[in-house]
C-alpha positions as CSV (number, residue, x, y, z in Angstrom):
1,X,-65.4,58.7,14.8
2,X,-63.6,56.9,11.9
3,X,-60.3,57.8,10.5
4,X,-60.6,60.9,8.3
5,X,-63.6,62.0,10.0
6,X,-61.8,64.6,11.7
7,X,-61.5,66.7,8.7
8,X,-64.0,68.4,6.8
9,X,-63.3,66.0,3.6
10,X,-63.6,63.0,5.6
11,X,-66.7,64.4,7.5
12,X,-68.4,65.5,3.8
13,X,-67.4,61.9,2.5
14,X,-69.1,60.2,5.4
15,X,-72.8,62.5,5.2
16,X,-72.7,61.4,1.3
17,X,-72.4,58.0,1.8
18,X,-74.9,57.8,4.4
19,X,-77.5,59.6,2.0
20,X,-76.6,57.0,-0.6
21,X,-77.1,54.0,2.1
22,X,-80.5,55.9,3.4
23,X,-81.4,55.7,0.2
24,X,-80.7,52.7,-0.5
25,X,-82.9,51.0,2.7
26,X,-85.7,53.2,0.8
27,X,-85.3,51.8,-2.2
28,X,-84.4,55.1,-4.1
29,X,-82.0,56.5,-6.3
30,X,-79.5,58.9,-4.4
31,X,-79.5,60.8,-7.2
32,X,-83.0,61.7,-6.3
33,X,-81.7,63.4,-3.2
34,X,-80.0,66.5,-3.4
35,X,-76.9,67.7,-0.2
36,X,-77.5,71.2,1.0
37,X,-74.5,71.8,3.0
38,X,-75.4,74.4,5.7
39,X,-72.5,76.9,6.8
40,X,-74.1,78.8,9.0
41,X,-71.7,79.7,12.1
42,X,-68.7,79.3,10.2
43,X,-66.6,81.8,8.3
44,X,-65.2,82.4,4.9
45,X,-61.7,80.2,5.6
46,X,-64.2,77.0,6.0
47,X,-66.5,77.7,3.5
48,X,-63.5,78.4,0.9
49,X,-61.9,75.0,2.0
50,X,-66.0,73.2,1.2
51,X,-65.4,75.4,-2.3
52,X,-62.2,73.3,-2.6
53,X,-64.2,69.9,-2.2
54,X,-66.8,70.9,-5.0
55,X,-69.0,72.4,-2.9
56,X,-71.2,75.4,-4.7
57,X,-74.0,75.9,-2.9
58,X,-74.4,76.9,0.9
59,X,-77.8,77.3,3.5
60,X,-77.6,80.1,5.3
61,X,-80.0,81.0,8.7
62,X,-79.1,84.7,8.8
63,X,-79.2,87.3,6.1
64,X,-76.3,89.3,7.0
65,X,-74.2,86.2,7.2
66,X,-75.0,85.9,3.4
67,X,-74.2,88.8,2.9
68,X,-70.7,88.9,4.3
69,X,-69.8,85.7,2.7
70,X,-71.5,86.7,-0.5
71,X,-68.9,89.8,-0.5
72,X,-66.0,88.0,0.5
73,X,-66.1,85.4,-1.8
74,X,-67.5,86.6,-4.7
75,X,-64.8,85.7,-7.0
76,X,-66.1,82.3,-6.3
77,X,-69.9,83.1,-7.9
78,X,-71.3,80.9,-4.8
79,X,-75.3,80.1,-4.5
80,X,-76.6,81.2,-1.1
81,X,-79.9,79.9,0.3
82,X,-81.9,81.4,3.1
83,X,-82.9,78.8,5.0
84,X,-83.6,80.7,8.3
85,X,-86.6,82.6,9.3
86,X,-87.0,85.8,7.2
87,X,-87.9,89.2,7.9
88,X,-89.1,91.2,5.0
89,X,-87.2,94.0,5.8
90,X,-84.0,91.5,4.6
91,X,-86.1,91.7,1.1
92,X,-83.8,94.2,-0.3
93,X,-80.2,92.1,0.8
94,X,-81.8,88.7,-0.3
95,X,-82.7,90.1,-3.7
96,X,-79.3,91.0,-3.7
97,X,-77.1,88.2,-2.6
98,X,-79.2,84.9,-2.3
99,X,-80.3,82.8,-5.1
100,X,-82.7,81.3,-3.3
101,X,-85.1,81.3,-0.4
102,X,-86.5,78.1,0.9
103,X,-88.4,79.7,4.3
104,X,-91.4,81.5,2.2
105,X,-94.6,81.4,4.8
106,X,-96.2,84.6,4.5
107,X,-97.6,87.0,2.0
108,X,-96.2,90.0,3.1
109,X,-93.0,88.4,2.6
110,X,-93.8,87.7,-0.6
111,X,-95.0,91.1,-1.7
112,X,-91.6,92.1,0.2
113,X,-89.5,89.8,-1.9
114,X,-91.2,90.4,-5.1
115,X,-91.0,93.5,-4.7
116,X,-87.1,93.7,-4.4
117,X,-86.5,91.6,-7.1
118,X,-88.6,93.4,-9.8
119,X,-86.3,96.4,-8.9
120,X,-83.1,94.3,-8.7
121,X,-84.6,92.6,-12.3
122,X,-84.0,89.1,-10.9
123,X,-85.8,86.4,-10.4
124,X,-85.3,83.2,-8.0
125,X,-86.7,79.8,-6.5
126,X,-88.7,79.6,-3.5
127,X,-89.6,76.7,-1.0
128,X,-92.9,77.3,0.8
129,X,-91.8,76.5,4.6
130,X,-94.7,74.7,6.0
131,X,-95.5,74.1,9.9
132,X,-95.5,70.2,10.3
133,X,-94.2,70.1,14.1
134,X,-96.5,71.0,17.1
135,X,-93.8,72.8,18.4
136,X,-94.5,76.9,18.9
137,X,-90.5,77.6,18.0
138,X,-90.9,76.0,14.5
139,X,-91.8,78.5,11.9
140,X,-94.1,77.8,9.3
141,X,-97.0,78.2,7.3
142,X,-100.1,76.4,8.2
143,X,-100.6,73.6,6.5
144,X,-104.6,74.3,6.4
145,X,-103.0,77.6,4.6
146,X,-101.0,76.1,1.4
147,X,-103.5,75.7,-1.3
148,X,-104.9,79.6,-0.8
149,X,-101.1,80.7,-0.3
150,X,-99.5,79.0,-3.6
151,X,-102.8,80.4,-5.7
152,X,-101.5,83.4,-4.0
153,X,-98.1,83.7,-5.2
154,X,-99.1,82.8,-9.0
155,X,-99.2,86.6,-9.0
156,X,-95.3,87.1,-8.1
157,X,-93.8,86.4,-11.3
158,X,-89.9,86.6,-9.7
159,X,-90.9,84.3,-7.0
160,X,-90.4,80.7,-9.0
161,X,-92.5,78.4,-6.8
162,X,-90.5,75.0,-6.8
163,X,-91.5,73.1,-3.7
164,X,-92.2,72.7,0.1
165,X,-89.6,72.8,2.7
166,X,-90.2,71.5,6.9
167,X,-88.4,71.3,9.9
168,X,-89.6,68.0,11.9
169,X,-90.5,68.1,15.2
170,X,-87.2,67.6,17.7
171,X,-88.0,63.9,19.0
172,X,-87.0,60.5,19.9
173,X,-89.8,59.1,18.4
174,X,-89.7,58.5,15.1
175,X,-92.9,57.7,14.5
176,X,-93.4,61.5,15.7
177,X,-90.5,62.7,13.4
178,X,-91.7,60.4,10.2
179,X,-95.5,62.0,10.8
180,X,-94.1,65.5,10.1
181,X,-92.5,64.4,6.9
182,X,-94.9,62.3,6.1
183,X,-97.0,65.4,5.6
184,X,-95.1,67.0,4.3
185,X,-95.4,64.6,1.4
186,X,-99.2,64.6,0.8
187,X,-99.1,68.1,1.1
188,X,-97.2,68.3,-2.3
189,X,-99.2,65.9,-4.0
190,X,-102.4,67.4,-2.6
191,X,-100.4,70.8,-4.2
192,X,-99.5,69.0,-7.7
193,X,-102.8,67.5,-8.3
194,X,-104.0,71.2,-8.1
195,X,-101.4,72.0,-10.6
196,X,-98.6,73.9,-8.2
197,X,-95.3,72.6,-10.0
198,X,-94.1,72.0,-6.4
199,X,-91.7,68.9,-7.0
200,X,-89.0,69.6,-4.0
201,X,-89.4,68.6,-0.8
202,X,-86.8,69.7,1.6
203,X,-86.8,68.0,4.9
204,X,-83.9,66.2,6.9
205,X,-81.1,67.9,8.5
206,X,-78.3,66.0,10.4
207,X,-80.4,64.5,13.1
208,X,-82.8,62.7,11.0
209,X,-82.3,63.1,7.5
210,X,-82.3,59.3,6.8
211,X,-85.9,59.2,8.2
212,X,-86.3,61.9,5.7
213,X,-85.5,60.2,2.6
214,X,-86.9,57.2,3.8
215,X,-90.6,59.6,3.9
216,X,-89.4,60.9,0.0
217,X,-86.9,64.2,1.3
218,X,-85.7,65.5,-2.1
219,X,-83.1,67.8,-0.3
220,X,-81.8,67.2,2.7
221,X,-80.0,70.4,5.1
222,X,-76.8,69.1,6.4
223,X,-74.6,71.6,8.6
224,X,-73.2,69.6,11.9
225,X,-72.5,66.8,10.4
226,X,-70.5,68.1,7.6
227,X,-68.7,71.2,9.5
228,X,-68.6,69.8,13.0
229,X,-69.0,71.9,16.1
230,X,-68.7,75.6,16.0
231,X,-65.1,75.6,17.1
232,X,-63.8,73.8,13.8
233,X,-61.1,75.5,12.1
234,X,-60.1,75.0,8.9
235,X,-57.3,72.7,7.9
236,X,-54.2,74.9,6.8
């Protein structure tokens, strides 16, 4: 670890400059890549101190961790994304507190979330979460699924269809890692030659997230790398 990467600045500093040299080996702008930083795990005294460094917008796993930060730091007017796997009986707190859910891979989660919103009178962006990795703890939408799914939710109007979201499968091989992007990727052309205005593609956490950009990753999920281990306190 470098100087300064014992602190969350130092640690935020070093994720952004390795985006910008991932890109950079891919031959893209890093302005085409967007930082999700993922504060799951951690409590309000971190997340306030990521606030401090510019940070607006936070991934979240669980629902009821949104919704605790959401309360506590609602001076703050923070944007939360559900990231994690969704019940639909969360529909209710998401159309609430999140501004944003990027694990859509079921219908009756989106008649759920629709639903919720229409009665909350907001709307929001959704990822479609699609099943790249041959791994049976991935969630995920089939991919053999996503053309009949996004005609499908042309009928939720508060459900703003922006793109496709994965999680790659948990390898060594990055040939095996890159083939799970990689899919990713023809599946939202396949979708935007059939006129889906799917345009994001969210893949790439700490692990792999260069591999990611390098396969065309327009977001990329950061949590470990930024925030450290679970244990990390805040600086006072």
């Amino acid at each position: 670890m470098t100087a300064g990467q014992d602190t969350l600045a130092g640690r935020l500093a070093a994720v952004r400059s390795s985006i910008a040299e991932a890109c950079r080996l891919a031959g893209r702008d890093p302005a085409e890549v967007t930082l999700l930083p993922v504060s799951k795990t951690f409590g309000e005294d971190v997340v306030r101190e990521a606030v401090a460094l510019g940070l607006r917008r936070f991934g979240e796993n669980k629902v009821q961790e949104i919704q605790a930060k959401a309360t506590a730091l609602a001076a703050e007017a923070l944007d939360w994304v559900v990231i994690g796997h969704l019940q639909t009986n969360k529909a209710k707190a998401v159309a609430k507190f999140a501004s944003e859910v990027q694990s859509l891979d079921r219908l009756d989660l989106a008649v759920a979330l629709d639903k919720a919103l229409q009665a909350a009178g907001r709307g929001i962006d959704v990822l479609v979460q699609v099943k790249t990795s041959p791994e049976e703890t991935k969630s995920g939408l089939d991919p053999d699924e996503l053309p009949a799914f996004l005609d499908a939710l042309r009928a939720f109007s508060s459900l703003r269809v922006r793109g496709l979201m994965t999680l790659a499968e948990a390898s060594e091989d990055e040939a095996r890692v890159r083939a799970c992007f990689r899919t990713l990727y023809r599946l939202r052309d396949s979708a935007r030659q059939a006129g889906h205005a799917v345009d994001r593609l969210s893949m790439g956490m700490s692990g792999d997230f260069a591999l990611a950009i390098a396969e065309g990753s327009t977001e990329v999920r950061i949590g470990s790398s930024i925030f450290g281990a679970r244990a990390y306190k805040p600086a006072r």
